[in-house]
N, C-alpha and C positions, 0 to 999 in steps of 0.2 A: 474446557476441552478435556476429552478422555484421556490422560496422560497415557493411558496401560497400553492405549493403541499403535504411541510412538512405535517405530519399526527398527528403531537404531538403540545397539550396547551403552550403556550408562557412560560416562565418561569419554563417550564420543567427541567432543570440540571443549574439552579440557584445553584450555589456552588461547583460544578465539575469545575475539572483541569484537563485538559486532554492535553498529548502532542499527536502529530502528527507527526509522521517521515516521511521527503518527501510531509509536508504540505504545500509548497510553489505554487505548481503546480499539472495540472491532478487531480486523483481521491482525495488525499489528499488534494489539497483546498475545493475541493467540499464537503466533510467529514466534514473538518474544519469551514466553512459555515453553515453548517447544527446544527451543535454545538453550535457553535457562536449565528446563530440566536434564539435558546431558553435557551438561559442565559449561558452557557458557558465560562471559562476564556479559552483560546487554545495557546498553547506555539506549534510553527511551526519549524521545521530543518529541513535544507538541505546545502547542498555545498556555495550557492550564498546567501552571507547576502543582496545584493540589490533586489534579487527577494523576497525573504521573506520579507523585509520589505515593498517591494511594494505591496504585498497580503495584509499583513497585515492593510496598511494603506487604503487599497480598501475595506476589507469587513467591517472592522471598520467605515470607511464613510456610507457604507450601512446600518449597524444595529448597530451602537455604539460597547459596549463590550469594552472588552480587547483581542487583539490576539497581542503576543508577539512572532517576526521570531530571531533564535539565529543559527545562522551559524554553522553546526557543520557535520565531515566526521564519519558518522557511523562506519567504517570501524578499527575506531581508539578508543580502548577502553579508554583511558585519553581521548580523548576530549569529549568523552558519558559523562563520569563524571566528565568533566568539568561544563558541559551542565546543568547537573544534579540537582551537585550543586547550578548553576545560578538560578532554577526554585525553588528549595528549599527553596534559601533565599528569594525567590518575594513572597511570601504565603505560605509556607510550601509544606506538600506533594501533591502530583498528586493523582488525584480521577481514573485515565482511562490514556492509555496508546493505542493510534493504529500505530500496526508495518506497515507503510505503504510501505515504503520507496522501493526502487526495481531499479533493471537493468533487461534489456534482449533486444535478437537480435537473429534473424536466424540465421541457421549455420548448413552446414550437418554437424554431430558432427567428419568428419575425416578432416574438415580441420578448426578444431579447436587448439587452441594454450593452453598452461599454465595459461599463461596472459590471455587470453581470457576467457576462466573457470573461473579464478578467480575473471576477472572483475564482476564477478553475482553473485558468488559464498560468498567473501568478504562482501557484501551488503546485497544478501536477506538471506545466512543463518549465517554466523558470525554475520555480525550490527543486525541484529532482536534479536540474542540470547544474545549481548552483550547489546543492549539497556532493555532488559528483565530483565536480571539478575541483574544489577547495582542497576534501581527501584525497582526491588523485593527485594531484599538484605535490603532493607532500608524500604521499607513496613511492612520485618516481622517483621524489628527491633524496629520499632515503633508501630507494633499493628495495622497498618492501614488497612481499609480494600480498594478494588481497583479491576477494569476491563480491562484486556487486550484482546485487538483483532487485529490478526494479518489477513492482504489482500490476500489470497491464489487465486488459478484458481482451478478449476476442474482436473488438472491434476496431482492433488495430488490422485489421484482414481486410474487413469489408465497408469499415464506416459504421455508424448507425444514427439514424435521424431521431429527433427532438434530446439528444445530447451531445450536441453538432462539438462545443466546447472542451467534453472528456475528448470527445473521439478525434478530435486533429489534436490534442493534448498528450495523449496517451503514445496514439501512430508515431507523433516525435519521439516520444521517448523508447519505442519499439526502435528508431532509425538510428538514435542512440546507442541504445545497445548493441545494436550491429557495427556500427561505426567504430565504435569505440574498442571493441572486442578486437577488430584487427588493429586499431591504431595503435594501440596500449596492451596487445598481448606479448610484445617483446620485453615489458616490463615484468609479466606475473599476475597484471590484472587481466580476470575475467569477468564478462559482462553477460550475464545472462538476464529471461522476465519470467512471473508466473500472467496468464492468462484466465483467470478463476471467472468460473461460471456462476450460480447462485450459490453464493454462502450468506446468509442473512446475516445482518445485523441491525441494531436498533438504529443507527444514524440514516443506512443505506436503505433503508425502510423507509424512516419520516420524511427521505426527498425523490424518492424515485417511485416509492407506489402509496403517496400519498391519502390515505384513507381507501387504500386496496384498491386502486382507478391505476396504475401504473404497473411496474413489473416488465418485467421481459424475459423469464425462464421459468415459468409457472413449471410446478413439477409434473403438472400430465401432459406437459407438450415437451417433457425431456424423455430420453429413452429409457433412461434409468427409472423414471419415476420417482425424481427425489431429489432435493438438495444435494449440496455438499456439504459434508462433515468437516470440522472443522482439523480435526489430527489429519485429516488426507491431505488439506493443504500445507501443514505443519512438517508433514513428511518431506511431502516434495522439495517445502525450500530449506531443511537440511541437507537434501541431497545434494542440491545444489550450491549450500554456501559451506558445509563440511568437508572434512576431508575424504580424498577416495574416488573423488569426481573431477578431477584438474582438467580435464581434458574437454571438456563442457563447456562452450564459450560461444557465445553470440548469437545464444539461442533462446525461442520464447513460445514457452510448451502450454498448451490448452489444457486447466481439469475442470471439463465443467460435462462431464458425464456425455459427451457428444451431442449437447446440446445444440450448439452452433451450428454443427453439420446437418441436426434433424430441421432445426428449427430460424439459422441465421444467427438466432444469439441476441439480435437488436430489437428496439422498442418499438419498431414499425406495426406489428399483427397485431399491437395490443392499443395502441395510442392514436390508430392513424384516422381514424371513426368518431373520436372524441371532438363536440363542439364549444361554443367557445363557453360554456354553462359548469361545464366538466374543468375545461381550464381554470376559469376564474376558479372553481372551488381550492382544483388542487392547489393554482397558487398562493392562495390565505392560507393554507395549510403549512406549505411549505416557508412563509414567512411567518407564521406564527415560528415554528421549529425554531428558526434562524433567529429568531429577535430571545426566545428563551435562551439559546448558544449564548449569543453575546452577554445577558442578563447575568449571565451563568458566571461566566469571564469577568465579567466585571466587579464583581463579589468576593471573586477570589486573589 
Protein backbone atom coordinates (compact mmCIF):
# COMPACT_ATOMS: atom_id res chain seq x y z
CA UNK A 1 0.00 0.00 0.00
CA UNK A 2 0.81 3.68 -0.88
CA UNK A 3 1.31 4.87 2.70
CA UNK A 4 1.82 8.70 1.37
CA UNK A 5 -1.95 8.30 0.31
CA UNK A 6 -3.10 7.87 4.05
CA UNK A 7 -5.51 10.98 4.47
CA UNK A 8 -5.03 11.15 8.36
CA UNK A 9 -2.16 13.29 10.74
CA UNK A 10 0.57 11.02 12.08
CA UNK A 11 -0.09 10.15 15.34
CA UNK A 12 -3.80 9.89 14.85
CA UNK A 13 -4.72 6.42 17.09
CA UNK A 14 -1.79 6.91 19.31
CA UNK A 15 -3.21 4.60 22.13
CA UNK A 16 -5.69 2.22 20.20
CA UNK A 17 -5.48 -1.51 20.23
CA UNK A 18 -6.95 -2.83 17.64
CA UNK A 19 -6.95 -6.62 16.63
CA UNK A 20 -7.22 -7.72 13.17
CA UNK A 21 -8.50 -11.08 12.21
CA UNK A 22 -6.99 -12.46 9.18
CA UNK A 23 -4.25 -9.74 9.59
CA UNK A 24 -1.48 -11.64 8.27
CA UNK A 25 -2.31 -11.42 4.63
CA UNK A 26 -4.74 -9.56 1.82
CA UNK A 27 -7.05 -6.76 2.89
CA UNK A 28 -6.08 -7.41 6.56
CA UNK A 29 -2.37 -6.57 6.33
CA UNK A 30 -3.30 -3.66 4.49
CA UNK A 31 -5.79 -2.44 7.19
CA UNK A 32 -3.20 -3.46 9.62
CA UNK A 33 -0.59 -1.07 8.02
CA UNK A 34 -2.79 1.68 7.73
CA UNK A 35 -3.16 1.49 11.63
CA UNK A 36 0.06 0.77 12.33
CA UNK A 37 1.39 3.61 10.46
CA UNK A 38 -0.47 6.54 12.60
CA UNK A 39 0.32 5.16 16.00
CA UNK A 40 -1.42 2.05 16.45
CA UNK A 41 -0.56 -0.99 18.66
CA UNK A 42 -2.30 -4.02 16.07
CA UNK A 43 -2.45 -7.60 17.47
CA UNK A 44 -2.82 -9.83 14.00
CA UNK A 45 -4.57 -13.66 13.81
CA UNK A 46 -4.57 -16.21 11.64
CA UNK A 47 -3.82 -20.03 11.14
CA UNK A 48 0.07 -19.56 10.22
CA UNK A 49 2.20 -18.06 13.29
CA UNK A 50 5.17 -17.78 10.45
CA UNK A 51 3.26 -15.72 8.29
CA UNK A 52 2.04 -13.36 10.93
CA UNK A 53 5.15 -13.11 12.20
CA UNK A 54 6.68 -12.35 8.96
CA UNK A 55 4.07 -9.40 8.40
CA UNK A 56 4.61 -8.42 11.46
CA UNK A 57 8.26 -8.02 11.37
CA UNK A 58 7.86 -6.40 7.72
CA UNK A 59 5.65 -3.62 8.56
CA UNK A 60 7.39 -3.01 11.76
CA UNK A 61 10.76 -2.48 9.87
CA UNK A 62 8.69 -0.05 7.83
CA UNK A 63 7.13 2.27 10.41
CA UNK A 64 8.35 0.97 13.76
CA UNK A 65 5.16 0.42 16.05
CA UNK A 66 4.24 -2.63 17.66
CA UNK A 67 2.19 -5.35 15.50
CA UNK A 68 2.07 -8.41 17.56
CA UNK A 69 0.92 -12.02 15.07
CA UNK A 70 -0.66 -14.70 17.66
CA UNK A 71 -1.61 -17.86 15.84
CA UNK A 72 -5.06 -18.56 16.41
CA UNK A 73 -8.34 -20.78 14.39
CA UNK A 74 -11.38 -18.60 14.74
CA UNK A 75 -13.42 -21.31 14.37
CA UNK A 76 -12.45 -22.54 17.86
CA UNK A 77 -14.06 -20.67 20.58
CA UNK A 78 -11.15 -21.65 23.49
CA UNK A 79 -8.52 -20.53 21.39
CA UNK A 80 -10.46 -16.92 20.55
CA UNK A 81 -10.14 -16.78 24.29
CA UNK A 82 -7.01 -18.03 24.59
CA UNK A 83 -5.96 -15.30 22.29
CA UNK A 84 -7.87 -12.92 24.18
CA UNK A 85 -6.40 -13.43 26.95
CA UNK A 86 -2.87 -13.16 25.57
CA UNK A 87 -3.67 -9.51 24.41
CA UNK A 88 -5.26 -8.57 27.68
CA UNK A 89 -2.20 -9.36 29.65
CA UNK A 90 0.24 -7.29 26.99
CA UNK A 91 -1.69 -3.73 27.73
CA UNK A 92 -4.93 -4.34 28.83
CA UNK A 93 -8.17 -3.94 26.67
CA UNK A 94 -8.60 -3.57 22.94
CA UNK A 95 -9.64 -0.04 21.67
CA UNK A 96 -11.15 -1.69 17.94
CA UNK A 97 -11.65 -4.98 16.86
CA UNK A 98 -11.81 -5.77 12.63
CA UNK A 99 -13.63 -8.93 11.78
CA UNK A 100 -11.75 -9.52 8.91
CA UNK A 101 -10.98 -12.83 8.59
CA UNK A 102 -13.03 -14.92 5.76
CA UNK A 103 -13.20 -17.94 3.38
CA UNK A 104 -14.85 -18.26 -0.07
CA UNK A 105 -14.88 -20.05 -3.43
CA UNK A 106 -17.19 -20.64 -6.23
CA UNK A 107 -19.61 -23.22 -6.49
CA UNK A 108 -22.89 -23.73 -8.14
CA UNK A 109 -24.52 -24.07 -4.82
CA UNK A 110 -25.89 -28.01 -6.03
CA UNK A 111 -22.70 -29.41 -5.96
CA UNK A 112 -21.98 -28.12 -2.81
CA UNK A 113 -21.08 -30.46 0.10
CA UNK A 114 -21.66 -30.07 4.33
CA UNK A 115 -18.09 -29.65 4.70
CA UNK A 116 -18.06 -27.26 2.15
CA UNK A 117 -20.71 -24.90 3.64
CA UNK A 118 -19.17 -25.03 6.45
CA UNK A 119 -15.75 -24.38 5.48
CA UNK A 120 -17.18 -20.37 5.04
CA UNK A 121 -19.78 -20.77 7.07
CA UNK A 122 -17.43 -21.73 10.42
CA UNK A 123 -15.24 -18.74 9.64
CA UNK A 124 -17.08 -15.78 8.43
CA UNK A 125 -20.19 -16.30 10.57
CA UNK A 126 -19.35 -18.31 13.68
CA UNK A 127 -15.47 -16.85 14.06
CA UNK A 128 -16.82 -13.19 13.57
CA UNK A 129 -19.71 -13.71 16.11
CA UNK A 130 -17.42 -15.68 18.39
CA UNK A 131 -14.44 -13.22 18.24
CA UNK A 132 -17.17 -10.40 18.86
CA UNK A 133 -18.67 -11.80 21.72
CA UNK A 134 -15.60 -12.98 23.83
CA UNK A 135 -14.22 -8.91 23.45
CA UNK A 136 -17.56 -7.57 24.08
CA UNK A 137 -18.29 -9.68 27.15
CA UNK A 138 -15.20 -8.10 28.69
CA UNK A 139 -15.65 -4.64 27.48
CA UNK A 140 -18.95 -4.35 29.11
CA UNK A 141 -17.55 -5.92 32.01
CA UNK A 142 -14.93 -3.45 32.45
CA UNK A 143 -16.69 -0.22 31.24
CA UNK A 144 -14.60 0.14 28.26
CA UNK A 145 -15.67 1.84 25.46
CA UNK A 146 -14.40 0.11 21.77
CA UNK A 147 -15.07 0.00 17.81
CA UNK A 148 -16.00 -2.93 15.83
CA UNK A 149 -16.04 -3.29 12.19
CA UNK A 150 -16.54 -6.14 10.45
CA UNK A 151 -15.49 -6.71 6.18
CA UNK A 152 -18.87 -7.38 4.37
CA UNK A 153 -19.43 -7.19 0.12
CA UNK A 154 -22.43 -5.69 -1.25
CA UNK A 155 -24.03 -8.75 -1.13
CA UNK A 156 -25.35 -8.38 1.96
CA UNK A 157 -28.19 -6.09 -0.07
CA UNK A 158 -29.10 -8.42 -2.61
CA UNK A 159 -27.60 -12.08 -2.24
CA UNK A 160 -25.52 -13.24 -4.91
CA UNK A 161 -25.60 -16.75 -6.53
CA UNK A 162 -22.78 -19.50 -6.87
CA UNK A 163 -21.43 -18.06 -3.40
CA UNK A 164 -24.78 -18.78 -1.75
CA UNK A 165 -22.25 -19.66 1.68
CA UNK A 166 -20.35 -16.01 1.85
CA UNK A 167 -23.66 -14.37 1.14
CA UNK A 168 -26.06 -15.73 3.99
CA UNK A 169 -22.54 -15.73 5.88
CA UNK A 170 -21.79 -12.15 5.52
CA UNK A 171 -25.99 -10.93 5.41
CA UNK A 172 -25.58 -12.39 9.22
CA UNK A 173 -22.94 -10.55 10.12
CA UNK A 174 -24.44 -7.21 8.33
CA UNK A 175 -27.70 -8.19 10.92
CA UNK A 176 -25.11 -8.27 13.52
CA UNK A 177 -23.92 -5.19 13.16
CA UNK A 178 -27.06 -3.58 13.25
CA UNK A 179 -28.24 -5.58 16.19
CA UNK A 180 -25.57 -5.08 18.09
CA UNK A 181 -25.09 -1.34 17.48
CA UNK A 182 -28.33 -0.66 19.24
CA UNK A 183 -28.02 -3.43 21.89
CA UNK A 184 -24.44 -2.56 23.09
CA UNK A 185 -24.40 1.18 22.26
CA UNK A 186 -25.33 2.19 25.78
CA UNK A 187 -21.98 0.65 26.66
CA UNK A 188 -19.68 2.79 24.11
CA UNK A 189 -19.59 -0.07 21.59
CA UNK A 190 -19.97 0.70 18.03
CA UNK A 191 -20.74 -1.58 15.36
CA UNK A 192 -20.04 -0.65 12.06
CA UNK A 193 -18.97 -2.85 8.13
CA UNK A 194 -16.80 -2.00 5.18
CA UNK A 195 -18.64 -3.43 1.92
CA UNK A 196 -15.53 -3.43 -0.60
CA UNK A 197 -15.99 -4.05 -4.13
CA UNK A 198 -12.84 -5.43 -6.23
CA UNK A 199 -9.78 -4.98 -4.33
CA UNK A 200 -7.57 -7.91 -5.56
CA UNK A 201 -5.66 -10.01 -3.87
CA UNK A 202 -3.71 -13.14 -4.55
CA UNK A 203 -5.87 -15.66 -2.23
CA UNK A 204 -9.35 -13.96 -3.55
CA UNK A 205 -8.08 -14.58 -7.04
CA UNK A 206 -7.00 -18.38 -6.78
CA UNK A 207 -10.84 -19.09 -5.52
CA UNK A 208 -13.20 -16.76 -7.05
CA UNK A 209 -11.69 -16.35 -10.79
CA UNK A 210 -9.98 -19.27 -10.96
CA UNK A 211 -7.81 -19.30 -14.12
CA UNK A 212 -9.74 -15.75 -15.14
CA UNK A 213 -13.26 -18.04 -15.67
CA UNK A 214 -14.78 -16.17 -12.53
CA UNK A 215 -14.75 -12.63 -11.06
CA UNK A 216 -17.58 -10.43 -10.68
CA UNK A 217 -16.39 -6.55 -10.89
CA UNK A 218 -14.28 -6.75 -13.96
CA UNK A 219 -13.23 -3.24 -14.27
CA UNK A 220 -14.97 -2.33 -17.59
CA UNK A 221 -18.40 -3.15 -16.18
CA UNK A 222 -17.55 -0.61 -13.06
CA UNK A 223 -18.10 3.01 -13.64
CA UNK A 224 -14.90 3.98 -12.56
CA UNK A 225 -13.13 1.81 -14.67
CA UNK A 226 -10.87 0.37 -12.21
CA UNK A 227 -10.34 -1.43 -9.02
CA UNK A 228 -9.97 -0.38 -5.69
CA UNK A 229 -6.73 0.97 -4.35
CA UNK A 230 -5.88 -0.38 -1.54
CA UNK A 231 -5.12 3.12 0.85
CA UNK A 232 -8.93 3.91 -0.12
CA UNK A 233 -9.89 1.11 1.83
CA UNK A 234 -7.30 1.80 4.42
CA UNK A 235 -8.79 5.19 4.78
CA UNK A 236 -12.22 4.32 5.21
CA UNK A 237 -11.81 1.84 8.19
CA UNK A 238 -9.77 4.40 10.00
CA UNK A 239 -12.37 6.65 9.82
CA UNK A 240 -14.42 4.41 11.26
CA UNK A 241 -12.36 2.70 14.06
CA UNK A 242 -10.33 6.15 14.97
CA UNK A 243 -11.19 8.77 16.80
CA UNK A 244 -13.56 11.87 15.53
CA UNK A 245 -16.15 9.49 14.36
CA UNK A 246 -18.12 8.25 17.56
CA UNK A 247 -21.28 8.87 16.40
CA UNK A 248 -20.97 6.29 13.43
CA UNK A 249 -22.78 3.24 14.43
CA UNK A 250 -24.63 0.50 12.84
CA UNK A 251 -23.67 1.30 9.73
CA UNK A 252 -22.35 -0.56 6.55
CA UNK A 253 -20.93 1.65 3.80
CA UNK A 254 -20.20 0.29 -0.01
CA UNK A 255 -16.56 1.42 -1.79
CA UNK A 256 -16.66 -0.35 -4.51
CA UNK A 257 -16.65 2.47 -7.10
CA UNK A 258 -20.62 2.05 -7.62
CA UNK A 259 -20.21 -0.94 -9.02
CA UNK A 260 -23.09 -2.77 -7.43
CA UNK A 261 -25.54 -0.01 -8.44
CA UNK A 262 -24.01 -0.25 -12.26
CA UNK A 263 -23.52 -3.71 -12.29
CA UNK A 264 -25.34 -5.91 -9.02
CA UNK A 265 -22.02 -6.61 -7.69
CA UNK A 266 -22.73 -10.53 -7.92
CA UNK A 267 -21.22 -13.41 -9.85
CA UNK A 268 -24.53 -14.12 -11.75
CA UNK A 269 -23.50 -11.93 -15.52
CA UNK A 270 -20.29 -13.67 -15.49
CA UNK A 271 -20.79 -17.41 -14.21
CA UNK A 272 -24.28 -18.13 -14.95
CA UNK A 273 -23.43 -19.51 -18.89
CA UNK A 274 -20.64 -21.74 -17.62
CA UNK A 275 -21.17 -25.53 -18.28
CA UNK A 276 -20.29 -28.19 -16.31
CA UNK A 277 -16.46 -28.46 -18.39
CA UNK A 278 -15.78 -24.94 -17.04
CA UNK A 279 -16.80 -26.08 -13.66
CA UNK A 280 -14.86 -29.05 -13.25
CA UNK A 281 -11.82 -27.13 -14.53
CA UNK A 282 -12.31 -24.27 -11.97
CA UNK A 283 -12.77 -26.75 -9.28
CA UNK A 284 -9.27 -28.74 -9.60
CA UNK A 285 -7.97 -25.36 -9.49
CA UNK A 286 -9.54 -24.36 -6.73
CA UNK A 287 -8.47 -27.50 -4.83
CA UNK A 288 -5.26 -27.52 -6.16
CA UNK A 289 -5.04 -23.79 -4.24
CA UNK A 290 -6.56 -25.33 -1.04
CA UNK A 291 -4.37 -28.59 -0.73
CA UNK A 292 -1.11 -26.15 -1.30
CA UNK A 293 -2.78 -23.81 1.89
CA UNK A 294 -2.90 -26.73 4.03
CA UNK A 295 0.71 -28.21 2.69
CA UNK A 296 1.69 -24.72 3.43
CA UNK A 297 0.24 -25.13 7.24
CA UNK A 298 1.52 -27.97 7.77
CA UNK A 299 5.22 -27.24 7.38
CA UNK A 300 5.03 -24.59 9.57
Amino acid sequence: MDVSKLMYRDGLMDGERILVTGGGTGLGREMTEGFLKLGATVYICGRRQNKLDETAAELMAAHGGKVVGIACDIRDPDAIHAMVDTIWADGGALTGVVNNAAGNFISRTEDLSVNGFNAIADIVFRGTFYVTLDVGKRLIAEGKKASFLSILTTWVWTGSAFVVPSAMSKTAINSMTQSLSTEWGRYGLRFNAIAPGLFPTKGMSARLSPGGQGGNSKNDLNPMGRAGEMHELANLAVFLMGPGAEYVNGQTIAIDGAGALANGGTFYPVLQGLGDAEWDQMRAMIKGTNAKDQAQRATE
